[in-house]
Rosetta silent file (secondary structure, phi, psi, omega in degrees, C-alpha in Angstrom):
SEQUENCE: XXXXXXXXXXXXXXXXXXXXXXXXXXXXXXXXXXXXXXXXXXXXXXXXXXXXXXXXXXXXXXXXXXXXXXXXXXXXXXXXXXXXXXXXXXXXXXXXXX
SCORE:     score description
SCORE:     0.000 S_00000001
   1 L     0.000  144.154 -167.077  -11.693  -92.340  108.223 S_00000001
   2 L   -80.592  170.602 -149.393   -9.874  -88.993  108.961 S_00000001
   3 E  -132.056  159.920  153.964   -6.237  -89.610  109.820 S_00000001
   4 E  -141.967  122.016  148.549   -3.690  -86.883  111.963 S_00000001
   5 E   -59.175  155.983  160.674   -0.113  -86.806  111.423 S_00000001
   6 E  -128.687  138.681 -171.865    1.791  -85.911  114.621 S_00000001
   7 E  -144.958  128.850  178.269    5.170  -84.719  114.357 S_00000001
   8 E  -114.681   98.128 -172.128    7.772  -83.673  116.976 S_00000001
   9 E   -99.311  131.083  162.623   10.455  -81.653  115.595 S_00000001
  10 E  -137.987  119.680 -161.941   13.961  -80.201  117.102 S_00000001
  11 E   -91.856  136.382 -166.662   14.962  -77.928  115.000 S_00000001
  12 L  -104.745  -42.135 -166.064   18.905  -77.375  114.861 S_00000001
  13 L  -123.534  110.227 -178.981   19.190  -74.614  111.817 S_00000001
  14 H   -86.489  -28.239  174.761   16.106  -72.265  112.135 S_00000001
  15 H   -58.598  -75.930  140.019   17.041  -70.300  108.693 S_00000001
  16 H    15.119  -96.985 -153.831   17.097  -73.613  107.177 S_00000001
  17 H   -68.175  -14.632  168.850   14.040  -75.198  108.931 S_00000001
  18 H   -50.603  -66.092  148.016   12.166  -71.167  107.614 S_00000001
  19 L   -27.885   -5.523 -175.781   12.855  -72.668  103.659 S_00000001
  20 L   -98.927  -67.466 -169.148   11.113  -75.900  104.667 S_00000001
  21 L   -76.219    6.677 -172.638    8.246  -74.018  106.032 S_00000001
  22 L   -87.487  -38.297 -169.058    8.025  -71.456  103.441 S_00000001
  23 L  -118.293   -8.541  152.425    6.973  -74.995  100.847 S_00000001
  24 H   -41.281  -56.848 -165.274    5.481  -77.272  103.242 S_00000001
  25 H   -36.857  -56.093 -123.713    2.017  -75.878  103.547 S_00000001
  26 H   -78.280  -28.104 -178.852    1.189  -75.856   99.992 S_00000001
  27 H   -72.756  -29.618  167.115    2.143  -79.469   99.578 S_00000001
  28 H   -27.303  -23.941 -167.343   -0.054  -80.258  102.961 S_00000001
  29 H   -99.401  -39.548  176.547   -2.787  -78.666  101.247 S_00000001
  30 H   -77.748  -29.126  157.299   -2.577  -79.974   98.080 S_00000001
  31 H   -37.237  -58.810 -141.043   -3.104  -82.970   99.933 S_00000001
  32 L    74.640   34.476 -176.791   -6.135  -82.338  101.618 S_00000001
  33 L  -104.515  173.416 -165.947   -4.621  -81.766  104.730 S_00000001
  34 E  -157.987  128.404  174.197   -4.800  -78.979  107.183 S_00000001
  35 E   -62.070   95.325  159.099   -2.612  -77.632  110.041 S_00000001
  36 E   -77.363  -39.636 -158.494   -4.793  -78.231  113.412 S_00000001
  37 E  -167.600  120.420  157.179   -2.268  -77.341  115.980 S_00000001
  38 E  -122.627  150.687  174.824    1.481  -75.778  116.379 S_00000001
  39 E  -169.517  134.014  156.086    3.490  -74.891  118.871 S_00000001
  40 L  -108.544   33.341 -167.732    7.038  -74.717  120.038 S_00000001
  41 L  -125.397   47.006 -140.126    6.064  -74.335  123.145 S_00000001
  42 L  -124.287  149.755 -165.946    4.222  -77.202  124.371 S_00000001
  43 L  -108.656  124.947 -157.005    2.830  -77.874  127.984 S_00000001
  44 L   -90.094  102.317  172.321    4.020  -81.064  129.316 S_00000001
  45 L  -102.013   -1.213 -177.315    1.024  -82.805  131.579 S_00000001
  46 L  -167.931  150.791  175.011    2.631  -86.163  132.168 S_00000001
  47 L    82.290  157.068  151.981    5.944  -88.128  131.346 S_00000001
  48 L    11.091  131.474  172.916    9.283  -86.323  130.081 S_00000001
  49 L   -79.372  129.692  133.230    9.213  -82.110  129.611 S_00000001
  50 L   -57.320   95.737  152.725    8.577  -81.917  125.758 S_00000001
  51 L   -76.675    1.916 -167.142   10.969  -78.971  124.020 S_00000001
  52 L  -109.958  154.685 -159.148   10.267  -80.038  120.825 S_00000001
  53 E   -74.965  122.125 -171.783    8.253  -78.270  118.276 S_00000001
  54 E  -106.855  148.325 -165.102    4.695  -80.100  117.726 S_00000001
  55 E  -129.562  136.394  149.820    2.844  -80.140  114.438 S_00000001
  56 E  -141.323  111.541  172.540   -0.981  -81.808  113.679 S_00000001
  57 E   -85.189   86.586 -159.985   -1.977  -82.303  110.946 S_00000001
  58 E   -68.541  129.276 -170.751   -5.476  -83.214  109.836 S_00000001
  59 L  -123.146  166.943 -176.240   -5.905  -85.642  106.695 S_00000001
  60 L  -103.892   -6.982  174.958   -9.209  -87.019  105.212 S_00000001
  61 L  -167.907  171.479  156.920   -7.394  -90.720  105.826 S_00000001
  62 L   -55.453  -68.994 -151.984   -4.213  -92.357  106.536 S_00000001
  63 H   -43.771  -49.742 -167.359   -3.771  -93.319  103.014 S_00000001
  64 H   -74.907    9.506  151.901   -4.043  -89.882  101.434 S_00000001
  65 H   -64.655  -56.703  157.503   -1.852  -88.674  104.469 S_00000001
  66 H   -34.763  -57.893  161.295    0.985  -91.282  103.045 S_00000001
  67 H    -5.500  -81.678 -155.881    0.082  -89.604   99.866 S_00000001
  68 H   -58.969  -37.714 -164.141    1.088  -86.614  101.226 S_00000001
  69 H  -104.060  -23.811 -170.416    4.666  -87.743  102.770 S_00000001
  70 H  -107.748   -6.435 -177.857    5.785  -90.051   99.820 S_00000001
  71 L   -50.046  150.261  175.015    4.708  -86.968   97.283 S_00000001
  72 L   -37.934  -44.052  177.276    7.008  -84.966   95.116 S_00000001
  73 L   -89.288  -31.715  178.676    6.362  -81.817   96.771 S_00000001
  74 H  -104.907    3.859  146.846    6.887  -82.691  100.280 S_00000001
  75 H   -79.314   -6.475  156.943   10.252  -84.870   99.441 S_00000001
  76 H   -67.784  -59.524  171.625   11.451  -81.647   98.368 S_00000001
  77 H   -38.327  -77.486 -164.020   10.487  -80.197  101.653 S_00000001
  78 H   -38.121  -39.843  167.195   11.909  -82.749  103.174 S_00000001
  79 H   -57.525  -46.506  173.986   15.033  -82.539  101.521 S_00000001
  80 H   -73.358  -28.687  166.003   15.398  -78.667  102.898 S_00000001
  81 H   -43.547  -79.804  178.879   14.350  -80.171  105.793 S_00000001
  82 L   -27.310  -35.285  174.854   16.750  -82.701  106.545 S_00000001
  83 L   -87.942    3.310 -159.391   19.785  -80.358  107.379 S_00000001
  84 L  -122.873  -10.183 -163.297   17.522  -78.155  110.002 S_00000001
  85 E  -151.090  147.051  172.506   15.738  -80.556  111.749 S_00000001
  86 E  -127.464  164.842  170.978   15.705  -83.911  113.477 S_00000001
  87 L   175.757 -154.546 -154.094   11.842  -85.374  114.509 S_00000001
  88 L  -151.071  130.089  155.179    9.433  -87.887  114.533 S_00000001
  89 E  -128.809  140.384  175.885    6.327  -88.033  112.275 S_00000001
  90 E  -144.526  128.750  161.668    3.456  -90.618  113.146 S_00000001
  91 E  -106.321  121.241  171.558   -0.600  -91.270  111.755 S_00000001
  92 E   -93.725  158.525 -177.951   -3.055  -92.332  113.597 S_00000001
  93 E   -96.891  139.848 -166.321   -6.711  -92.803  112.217 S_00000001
  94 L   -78.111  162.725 -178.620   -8.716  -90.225  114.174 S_00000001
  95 L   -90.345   85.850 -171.137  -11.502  -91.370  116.929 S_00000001
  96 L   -91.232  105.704  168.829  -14.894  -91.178  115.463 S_00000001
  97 L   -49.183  138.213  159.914  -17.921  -91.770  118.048 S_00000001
  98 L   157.797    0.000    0.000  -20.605  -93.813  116.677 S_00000001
């Protein structure tokens, strides 16, 4: 069932978090995943004003979405990551009618 990460990032070193995103995609990709929606800019319709930069990320499942996050290539990322950024990443299994 397809999966999305969601991830809410506030990014503290933007040169930094640029070196993250410069090697992210490809492992996302390698993955079978796909970028559906960015923004740092996100419009708040209930609860709390959101500032923080939102990421979704489309997967073909949870599992291979785990994949994707315990992988070689995006614990590198992560690792450039880690000094640039604070967040939140969460998967949910997507809502399929039927």
């Amino acid at each position: 069932m397809p999966a999305s990460v969601i991830a809410r990032v506030d990014i503290t070193d933007r040169q930094q978090y640029l070196k993250y995103t410069a090697i992210a995609p490809a492992a996302i990709i390698r993955y079978g995943g796909r970028v559906i929606a960015r923004s740092e800019d996100p419009v708040t319709l209930e609860g709390p004003e959101e500032r923080r930069r939102i990421i979704i990320i489309g997967f073909p499942s949870v599992e291979r979405a785990k994949e994707w996050y315990d992988s070689p290539e995006y614990r590198q990322a992560r690792e450039i990551r880690k000094d640039a950024a604070a967040g939140e990443l969460i998967v949910v299994e997507e809502f399929v009618p039927g």
